[in-house]
PDB file with SEQRES, HELIX, SHEET and CRYST1 records, atoms N, CA, C and O in Angstrom:
SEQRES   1 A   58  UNK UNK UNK UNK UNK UNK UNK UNK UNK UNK UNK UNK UNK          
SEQRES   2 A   58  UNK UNK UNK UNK UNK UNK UNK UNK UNK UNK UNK UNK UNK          
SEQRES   3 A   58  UNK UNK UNK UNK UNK UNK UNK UNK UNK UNK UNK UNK UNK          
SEQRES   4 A   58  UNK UNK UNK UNK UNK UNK UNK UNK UNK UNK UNK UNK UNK          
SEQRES   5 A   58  UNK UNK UNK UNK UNK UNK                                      
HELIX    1 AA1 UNK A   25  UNK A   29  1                                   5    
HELIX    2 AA2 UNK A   32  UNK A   38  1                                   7    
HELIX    3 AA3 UNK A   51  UNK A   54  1                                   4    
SHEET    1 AA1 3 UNK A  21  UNK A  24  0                                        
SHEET    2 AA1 3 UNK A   5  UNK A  11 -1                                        
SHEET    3 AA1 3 UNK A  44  UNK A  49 -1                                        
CRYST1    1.000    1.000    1.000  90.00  90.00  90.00 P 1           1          
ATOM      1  N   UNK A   1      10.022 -14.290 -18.876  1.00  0.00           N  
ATOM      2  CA  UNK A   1      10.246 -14.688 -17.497  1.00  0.00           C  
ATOM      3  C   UNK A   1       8.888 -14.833 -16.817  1.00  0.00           C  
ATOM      4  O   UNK A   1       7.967 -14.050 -17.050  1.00  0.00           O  
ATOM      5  N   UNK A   2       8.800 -15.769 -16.044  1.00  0.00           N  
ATOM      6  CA  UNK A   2       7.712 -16.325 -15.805  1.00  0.00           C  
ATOM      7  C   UNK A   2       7.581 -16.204 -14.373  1.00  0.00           C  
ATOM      8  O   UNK A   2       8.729 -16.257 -13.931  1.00  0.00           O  
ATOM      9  N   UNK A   3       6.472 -16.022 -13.095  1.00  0.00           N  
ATOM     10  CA  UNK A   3       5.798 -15.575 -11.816  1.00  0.00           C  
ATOM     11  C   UNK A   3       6.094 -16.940 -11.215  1.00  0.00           C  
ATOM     12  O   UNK A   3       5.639 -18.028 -11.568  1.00  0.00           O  
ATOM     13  N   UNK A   4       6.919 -16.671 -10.268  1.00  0.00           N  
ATOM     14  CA  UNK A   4       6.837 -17.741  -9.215  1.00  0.00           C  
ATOM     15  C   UNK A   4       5.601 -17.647  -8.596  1.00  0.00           C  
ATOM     16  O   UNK A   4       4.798 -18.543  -8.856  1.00  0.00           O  
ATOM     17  N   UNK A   5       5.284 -16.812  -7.878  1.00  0.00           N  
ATOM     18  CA  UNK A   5       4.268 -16.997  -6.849  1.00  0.00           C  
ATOM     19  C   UNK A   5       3.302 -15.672  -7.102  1.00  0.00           C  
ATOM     20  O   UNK A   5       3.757 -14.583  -7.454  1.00  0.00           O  
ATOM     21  N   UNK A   6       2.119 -15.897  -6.905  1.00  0.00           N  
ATOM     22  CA  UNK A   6       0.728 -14.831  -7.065  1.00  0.00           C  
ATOM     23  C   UNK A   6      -0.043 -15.020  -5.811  1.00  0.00           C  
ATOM     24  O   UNK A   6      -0.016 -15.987  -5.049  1.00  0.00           O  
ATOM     25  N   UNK A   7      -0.771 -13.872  -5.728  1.00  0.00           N  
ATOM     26  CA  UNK A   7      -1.247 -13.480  -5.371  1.00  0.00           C  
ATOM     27  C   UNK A   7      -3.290 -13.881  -5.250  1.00  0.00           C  
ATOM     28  O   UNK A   7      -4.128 -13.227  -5.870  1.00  0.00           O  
ATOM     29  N   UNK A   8      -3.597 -14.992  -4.375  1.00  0.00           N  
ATOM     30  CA  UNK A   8      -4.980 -15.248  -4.784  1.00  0.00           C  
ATOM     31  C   UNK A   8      -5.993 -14.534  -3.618  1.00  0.00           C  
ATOM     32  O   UNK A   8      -5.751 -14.552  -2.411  1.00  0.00           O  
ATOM     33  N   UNK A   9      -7.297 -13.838  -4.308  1.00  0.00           N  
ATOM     34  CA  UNK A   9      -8.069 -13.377  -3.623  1.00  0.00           C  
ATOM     35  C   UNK A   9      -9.294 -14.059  -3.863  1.00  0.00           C  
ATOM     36  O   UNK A   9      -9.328 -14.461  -5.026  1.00  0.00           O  
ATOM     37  N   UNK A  10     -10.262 -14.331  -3.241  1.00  0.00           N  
ATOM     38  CA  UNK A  10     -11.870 -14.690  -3.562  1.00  0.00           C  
ATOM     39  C   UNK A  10     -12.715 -13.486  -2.537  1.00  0.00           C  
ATOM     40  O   UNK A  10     -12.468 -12.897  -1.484  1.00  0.00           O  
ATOM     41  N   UNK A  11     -13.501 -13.516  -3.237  1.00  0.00           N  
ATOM     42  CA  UNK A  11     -14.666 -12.373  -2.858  1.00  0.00           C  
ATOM     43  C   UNK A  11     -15.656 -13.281  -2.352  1.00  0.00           C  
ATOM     44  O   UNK A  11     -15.745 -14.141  -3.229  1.00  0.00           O  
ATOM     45  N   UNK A  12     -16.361 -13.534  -1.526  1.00  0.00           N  
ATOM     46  CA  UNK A  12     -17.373 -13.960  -0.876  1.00  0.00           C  
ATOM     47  C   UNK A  12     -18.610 -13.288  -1.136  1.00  0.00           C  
ATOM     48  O   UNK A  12     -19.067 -12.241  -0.678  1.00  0.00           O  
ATOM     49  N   UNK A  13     -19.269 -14.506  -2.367  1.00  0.00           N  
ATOM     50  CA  UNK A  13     -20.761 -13.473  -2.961  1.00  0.00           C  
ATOM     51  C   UNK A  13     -21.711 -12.891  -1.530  1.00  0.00           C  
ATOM     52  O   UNK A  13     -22.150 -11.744  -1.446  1.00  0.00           O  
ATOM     53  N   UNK A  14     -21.835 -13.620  -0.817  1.00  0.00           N  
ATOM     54  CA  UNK A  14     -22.357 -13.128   0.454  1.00  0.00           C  
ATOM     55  C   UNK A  14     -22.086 -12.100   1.508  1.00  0.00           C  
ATOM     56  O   UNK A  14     -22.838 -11.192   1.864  1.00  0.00           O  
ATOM     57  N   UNK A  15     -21.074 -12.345   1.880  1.00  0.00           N  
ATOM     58  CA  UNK A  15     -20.473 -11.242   2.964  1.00  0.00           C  
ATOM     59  C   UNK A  15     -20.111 -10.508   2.244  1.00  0.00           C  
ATOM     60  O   UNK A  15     -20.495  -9.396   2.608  1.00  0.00           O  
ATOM     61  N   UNK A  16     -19.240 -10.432   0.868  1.00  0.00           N  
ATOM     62  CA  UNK A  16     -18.261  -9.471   0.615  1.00  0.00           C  
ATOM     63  C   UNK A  16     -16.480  -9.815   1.190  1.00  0.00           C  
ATOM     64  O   UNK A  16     -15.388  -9.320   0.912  1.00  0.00           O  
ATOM     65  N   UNK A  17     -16.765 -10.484   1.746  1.00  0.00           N  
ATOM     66  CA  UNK A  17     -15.228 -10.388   2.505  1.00  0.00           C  
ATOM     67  C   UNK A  17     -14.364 -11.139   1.999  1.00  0.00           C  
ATOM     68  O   UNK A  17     -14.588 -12.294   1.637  1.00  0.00           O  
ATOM     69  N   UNK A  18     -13.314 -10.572   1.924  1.00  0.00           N  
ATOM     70  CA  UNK A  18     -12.122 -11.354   0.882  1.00  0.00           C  
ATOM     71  C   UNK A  18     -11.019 -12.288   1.612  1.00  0.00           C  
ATOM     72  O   UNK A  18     -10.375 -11.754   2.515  1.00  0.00           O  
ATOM     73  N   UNK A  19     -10.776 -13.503   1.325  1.00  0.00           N  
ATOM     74  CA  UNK A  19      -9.622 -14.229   1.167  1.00  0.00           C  
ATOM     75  C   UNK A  19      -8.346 -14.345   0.989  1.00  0.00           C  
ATOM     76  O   UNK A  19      -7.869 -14.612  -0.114  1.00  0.00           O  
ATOM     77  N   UNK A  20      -8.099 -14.279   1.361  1.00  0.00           N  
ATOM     78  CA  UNK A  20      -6.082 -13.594   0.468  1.00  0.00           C  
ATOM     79  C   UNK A  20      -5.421 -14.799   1.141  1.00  0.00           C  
ATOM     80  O   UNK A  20      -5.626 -15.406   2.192  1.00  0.00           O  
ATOM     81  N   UNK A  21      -4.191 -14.957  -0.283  1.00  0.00           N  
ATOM     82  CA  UNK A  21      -3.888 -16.297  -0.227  1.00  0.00           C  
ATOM     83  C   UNK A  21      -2.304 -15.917  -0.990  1.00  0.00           C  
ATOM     84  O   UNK A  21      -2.426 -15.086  -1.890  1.00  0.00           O  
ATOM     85  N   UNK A  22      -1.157 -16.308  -0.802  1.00  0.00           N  
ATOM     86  CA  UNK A  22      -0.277 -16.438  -2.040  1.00  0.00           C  
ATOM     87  C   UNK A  22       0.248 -17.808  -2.319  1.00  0.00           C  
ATOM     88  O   UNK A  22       0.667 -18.419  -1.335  1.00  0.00           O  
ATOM     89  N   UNK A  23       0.287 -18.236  -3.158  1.00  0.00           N  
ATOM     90  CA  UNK A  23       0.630 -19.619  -4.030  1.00  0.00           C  
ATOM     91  C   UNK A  23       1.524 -19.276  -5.168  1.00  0.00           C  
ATOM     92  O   UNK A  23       1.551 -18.379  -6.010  1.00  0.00           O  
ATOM     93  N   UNK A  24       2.455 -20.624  -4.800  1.00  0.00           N  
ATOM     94  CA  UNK A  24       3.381 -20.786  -6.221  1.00  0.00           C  
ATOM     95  C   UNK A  24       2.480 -21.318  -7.191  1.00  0.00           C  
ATOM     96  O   UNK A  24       1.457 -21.966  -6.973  1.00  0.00           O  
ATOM     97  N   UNK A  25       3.116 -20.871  -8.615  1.00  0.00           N  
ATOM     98  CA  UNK A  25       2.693 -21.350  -9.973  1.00  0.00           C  
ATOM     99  C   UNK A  25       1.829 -22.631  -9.909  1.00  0.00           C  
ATOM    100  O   UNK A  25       0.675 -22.776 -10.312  1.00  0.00           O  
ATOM    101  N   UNK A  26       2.788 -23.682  -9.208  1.00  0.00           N  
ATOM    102  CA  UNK A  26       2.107 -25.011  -9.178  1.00  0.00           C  
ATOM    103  C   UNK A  26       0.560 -25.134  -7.904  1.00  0.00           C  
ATOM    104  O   UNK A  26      -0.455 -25.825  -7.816  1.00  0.00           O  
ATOM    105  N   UNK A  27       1.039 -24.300  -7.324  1.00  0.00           N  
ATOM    106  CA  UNK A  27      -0.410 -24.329  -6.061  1.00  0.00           C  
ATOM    107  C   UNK A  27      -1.443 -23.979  -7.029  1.00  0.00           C  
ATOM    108  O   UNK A  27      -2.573 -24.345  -6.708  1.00  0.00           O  
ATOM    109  N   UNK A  28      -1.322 -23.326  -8.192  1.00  0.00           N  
ATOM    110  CA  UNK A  28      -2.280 -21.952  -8.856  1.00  0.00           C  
ATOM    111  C   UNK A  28      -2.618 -22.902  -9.509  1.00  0.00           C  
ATOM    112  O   UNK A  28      -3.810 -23.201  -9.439  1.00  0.00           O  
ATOM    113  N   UNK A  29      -1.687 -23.763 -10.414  1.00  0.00           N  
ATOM    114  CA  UNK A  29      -2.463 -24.905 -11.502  1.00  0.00           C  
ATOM    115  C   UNK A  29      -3.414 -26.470 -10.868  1.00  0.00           C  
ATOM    116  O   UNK A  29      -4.507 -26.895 -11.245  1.00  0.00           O  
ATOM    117  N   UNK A  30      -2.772 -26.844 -10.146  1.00  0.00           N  
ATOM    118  CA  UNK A  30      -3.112 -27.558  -8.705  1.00  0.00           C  
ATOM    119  C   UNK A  30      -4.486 -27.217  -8.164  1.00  0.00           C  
ATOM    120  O   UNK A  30      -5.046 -28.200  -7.679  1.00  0.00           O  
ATOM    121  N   UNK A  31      -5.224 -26.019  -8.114  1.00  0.00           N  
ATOM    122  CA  UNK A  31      -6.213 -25.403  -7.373  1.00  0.00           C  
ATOM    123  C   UNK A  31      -7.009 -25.247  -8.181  1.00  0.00           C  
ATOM    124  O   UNK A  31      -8.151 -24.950  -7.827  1.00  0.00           O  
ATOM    125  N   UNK A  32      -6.693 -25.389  -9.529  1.00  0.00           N  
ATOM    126  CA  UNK A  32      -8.052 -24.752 -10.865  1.00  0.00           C  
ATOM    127  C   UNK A  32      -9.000 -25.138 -10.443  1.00  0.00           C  
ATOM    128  O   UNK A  32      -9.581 -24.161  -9.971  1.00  0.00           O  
ATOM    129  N   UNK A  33      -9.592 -26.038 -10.295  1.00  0.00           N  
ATOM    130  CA  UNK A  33     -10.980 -26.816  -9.974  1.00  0.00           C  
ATOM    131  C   UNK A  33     -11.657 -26.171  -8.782  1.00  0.00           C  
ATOM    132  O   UNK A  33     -12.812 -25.750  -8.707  1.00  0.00           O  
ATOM    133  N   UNK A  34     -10.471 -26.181  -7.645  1.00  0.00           N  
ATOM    134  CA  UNK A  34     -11.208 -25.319  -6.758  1.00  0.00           C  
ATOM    135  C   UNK A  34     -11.816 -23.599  -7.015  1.00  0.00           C  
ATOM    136  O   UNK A  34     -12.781 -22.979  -6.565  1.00  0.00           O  
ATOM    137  N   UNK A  35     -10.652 -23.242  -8.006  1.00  0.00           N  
ATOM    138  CA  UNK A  35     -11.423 -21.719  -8.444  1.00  0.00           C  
ATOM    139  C   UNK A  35     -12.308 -21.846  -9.032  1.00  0.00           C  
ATOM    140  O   UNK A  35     -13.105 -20.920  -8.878  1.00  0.00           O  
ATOM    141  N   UNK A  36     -12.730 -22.885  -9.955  1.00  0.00           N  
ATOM    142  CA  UNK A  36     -13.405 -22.727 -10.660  1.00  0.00           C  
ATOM    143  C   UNK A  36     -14.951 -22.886 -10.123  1.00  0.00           C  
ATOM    144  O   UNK A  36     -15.928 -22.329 -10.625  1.00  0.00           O  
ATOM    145  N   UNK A  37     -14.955 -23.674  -9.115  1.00  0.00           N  
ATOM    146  CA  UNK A  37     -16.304 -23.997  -7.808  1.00  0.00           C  
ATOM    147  C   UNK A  37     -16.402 -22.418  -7.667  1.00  0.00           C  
ATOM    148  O   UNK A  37     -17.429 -21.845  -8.030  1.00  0.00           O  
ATOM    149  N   UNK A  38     -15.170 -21.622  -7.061  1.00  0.00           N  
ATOM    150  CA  UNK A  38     -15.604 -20.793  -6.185  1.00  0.00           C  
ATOM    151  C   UNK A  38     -16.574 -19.776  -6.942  1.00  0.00           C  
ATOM    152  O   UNK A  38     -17.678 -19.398  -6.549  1.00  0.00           O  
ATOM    153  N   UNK A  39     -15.914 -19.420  -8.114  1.00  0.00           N  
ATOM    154  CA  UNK A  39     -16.422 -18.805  -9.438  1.00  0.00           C  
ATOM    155  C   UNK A  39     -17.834 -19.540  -9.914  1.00  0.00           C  
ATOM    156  O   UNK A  39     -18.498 -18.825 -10.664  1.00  0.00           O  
ATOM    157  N   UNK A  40     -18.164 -20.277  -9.745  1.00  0.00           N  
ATOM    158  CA  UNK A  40     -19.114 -20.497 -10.105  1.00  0.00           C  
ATOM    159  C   UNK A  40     -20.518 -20.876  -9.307  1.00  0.00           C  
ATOM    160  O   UNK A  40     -21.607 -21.301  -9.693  1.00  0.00           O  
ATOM    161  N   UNK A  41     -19.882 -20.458  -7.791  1.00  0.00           N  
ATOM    162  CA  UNK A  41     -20.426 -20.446  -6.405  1.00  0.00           C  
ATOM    163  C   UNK A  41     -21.392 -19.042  -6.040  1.00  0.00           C  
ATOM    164  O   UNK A  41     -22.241 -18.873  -5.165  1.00  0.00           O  
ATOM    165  N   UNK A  42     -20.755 -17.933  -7.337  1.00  0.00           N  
ATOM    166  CA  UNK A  42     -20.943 -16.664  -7.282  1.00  0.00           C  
ATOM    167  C   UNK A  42     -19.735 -15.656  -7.053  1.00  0.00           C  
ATOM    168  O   UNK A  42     -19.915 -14.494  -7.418  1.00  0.00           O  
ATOM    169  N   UNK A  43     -18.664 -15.963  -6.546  1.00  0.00           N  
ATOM    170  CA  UNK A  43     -17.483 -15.372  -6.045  1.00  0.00           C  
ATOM    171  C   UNK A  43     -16.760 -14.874  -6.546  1.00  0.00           C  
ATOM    172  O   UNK A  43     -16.667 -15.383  -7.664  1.00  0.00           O  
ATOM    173  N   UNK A  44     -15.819 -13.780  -6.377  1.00  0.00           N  
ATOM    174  CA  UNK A  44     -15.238 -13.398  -7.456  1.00  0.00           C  
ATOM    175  C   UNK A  44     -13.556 -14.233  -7.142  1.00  0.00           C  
ATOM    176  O   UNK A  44     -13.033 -14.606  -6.092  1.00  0.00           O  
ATOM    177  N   UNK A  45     -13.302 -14.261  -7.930  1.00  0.00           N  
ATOM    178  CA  UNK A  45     -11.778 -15.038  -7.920  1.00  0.00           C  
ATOM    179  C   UNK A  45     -10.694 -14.044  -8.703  1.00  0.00           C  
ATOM    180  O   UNK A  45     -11.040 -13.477  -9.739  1.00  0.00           O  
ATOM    181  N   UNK A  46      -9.787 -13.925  -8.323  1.00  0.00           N  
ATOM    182  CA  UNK A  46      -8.626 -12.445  -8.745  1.00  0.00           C  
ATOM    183  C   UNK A  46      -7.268 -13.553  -9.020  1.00  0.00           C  
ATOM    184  O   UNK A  46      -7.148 -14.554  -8.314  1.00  0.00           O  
ATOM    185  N   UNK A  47      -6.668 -13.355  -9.699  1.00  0.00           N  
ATOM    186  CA  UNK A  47      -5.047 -14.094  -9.400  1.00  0.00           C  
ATOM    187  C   UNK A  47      -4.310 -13.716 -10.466  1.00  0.00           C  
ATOM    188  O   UNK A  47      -4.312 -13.924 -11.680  1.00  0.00           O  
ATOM    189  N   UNK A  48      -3.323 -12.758  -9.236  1.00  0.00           N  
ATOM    190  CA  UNK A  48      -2.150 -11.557 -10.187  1.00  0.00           C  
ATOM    191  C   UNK A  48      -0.923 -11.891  -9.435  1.00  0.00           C  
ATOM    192  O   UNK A  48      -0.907 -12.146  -8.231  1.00  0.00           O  
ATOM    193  N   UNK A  49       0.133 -11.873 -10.239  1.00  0.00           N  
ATOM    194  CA  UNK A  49       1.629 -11.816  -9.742  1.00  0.00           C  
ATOM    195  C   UNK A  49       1.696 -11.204  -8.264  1.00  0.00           C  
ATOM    196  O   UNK A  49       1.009 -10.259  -7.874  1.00  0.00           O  
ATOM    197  N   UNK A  50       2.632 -11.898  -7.516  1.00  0.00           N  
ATOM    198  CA  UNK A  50       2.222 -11.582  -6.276  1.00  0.00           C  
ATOM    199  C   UNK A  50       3.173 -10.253  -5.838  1.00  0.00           C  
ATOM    200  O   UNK A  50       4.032  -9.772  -6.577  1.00  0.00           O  
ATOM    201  N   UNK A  51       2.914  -9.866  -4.777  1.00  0.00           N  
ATOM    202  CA  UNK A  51       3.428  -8.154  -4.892  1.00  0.00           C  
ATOM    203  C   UNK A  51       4.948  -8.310  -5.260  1.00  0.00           C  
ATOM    204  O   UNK A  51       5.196  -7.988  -6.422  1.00  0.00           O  
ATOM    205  N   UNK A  52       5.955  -8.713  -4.551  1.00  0.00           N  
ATOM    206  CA  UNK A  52       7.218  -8.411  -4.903  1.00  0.00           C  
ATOM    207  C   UNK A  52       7.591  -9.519  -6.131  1.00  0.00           C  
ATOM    208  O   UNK A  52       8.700  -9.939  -5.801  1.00  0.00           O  
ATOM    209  N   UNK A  53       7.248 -10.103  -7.222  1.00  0.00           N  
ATOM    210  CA  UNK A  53       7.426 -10.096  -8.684  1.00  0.00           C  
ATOM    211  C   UNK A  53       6.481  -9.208  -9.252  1.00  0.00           C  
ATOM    212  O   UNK A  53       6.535  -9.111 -10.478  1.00  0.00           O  
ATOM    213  N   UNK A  54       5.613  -8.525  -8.648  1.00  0.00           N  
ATOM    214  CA  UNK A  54       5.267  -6.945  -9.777  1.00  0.00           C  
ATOM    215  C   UNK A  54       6.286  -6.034  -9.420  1.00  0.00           C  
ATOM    216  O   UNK A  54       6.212  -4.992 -10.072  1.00  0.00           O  
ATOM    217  N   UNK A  55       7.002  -6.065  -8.790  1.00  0.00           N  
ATOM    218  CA  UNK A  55       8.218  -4.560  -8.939  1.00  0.00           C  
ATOM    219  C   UNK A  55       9.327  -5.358  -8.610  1.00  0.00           C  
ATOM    220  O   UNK A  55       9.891  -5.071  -7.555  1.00  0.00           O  
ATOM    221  N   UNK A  56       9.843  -6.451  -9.383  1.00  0.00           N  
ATOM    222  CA  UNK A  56      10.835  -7.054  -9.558  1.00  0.00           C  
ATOM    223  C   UNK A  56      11.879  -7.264  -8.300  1.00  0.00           C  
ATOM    224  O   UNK A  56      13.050  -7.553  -8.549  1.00  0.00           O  
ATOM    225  N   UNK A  57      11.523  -7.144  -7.238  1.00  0.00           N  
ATOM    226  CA  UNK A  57      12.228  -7.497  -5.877  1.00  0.00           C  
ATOM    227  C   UNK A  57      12.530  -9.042  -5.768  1.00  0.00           C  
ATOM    228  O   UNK A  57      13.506  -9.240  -5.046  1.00  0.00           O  
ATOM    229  N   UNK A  58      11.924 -10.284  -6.323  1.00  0.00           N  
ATOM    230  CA  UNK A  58      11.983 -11.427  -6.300  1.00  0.00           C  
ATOM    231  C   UNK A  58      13.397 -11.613  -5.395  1.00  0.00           C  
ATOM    232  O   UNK A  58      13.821 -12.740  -5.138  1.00  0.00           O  
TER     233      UNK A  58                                                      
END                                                                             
């Protein structure tokens, strides 16, 4: 069984200050390119099942 929607964070190599974002599956595949800038901008990029499909509330 597969994550509708996750959970996206970016870390801001500079400030520190984080982003928070949630996106369906398709926003997440849709956006690669942009993570992949951000990640390679210095940033940290996180993307985990979003809170209620980690304790199965969906």
């Amino acid at each position: 069984m597969g994550c509708e929607r996750f959970d996206i964070g970016v870390r801001d190599a500079t400030t520190g200050q984080m982003m928070n974002r949630e996106w369906s599956a398709a926003e997440v595949l849709q956006n690669t390119p942009w993570h992949k800038r951000m990640n390679a901008q210095g940033n940290d990029v996180y993307i985990r099942p979003a809170e209620q499909e980690r304790h199965g509330l969906g």
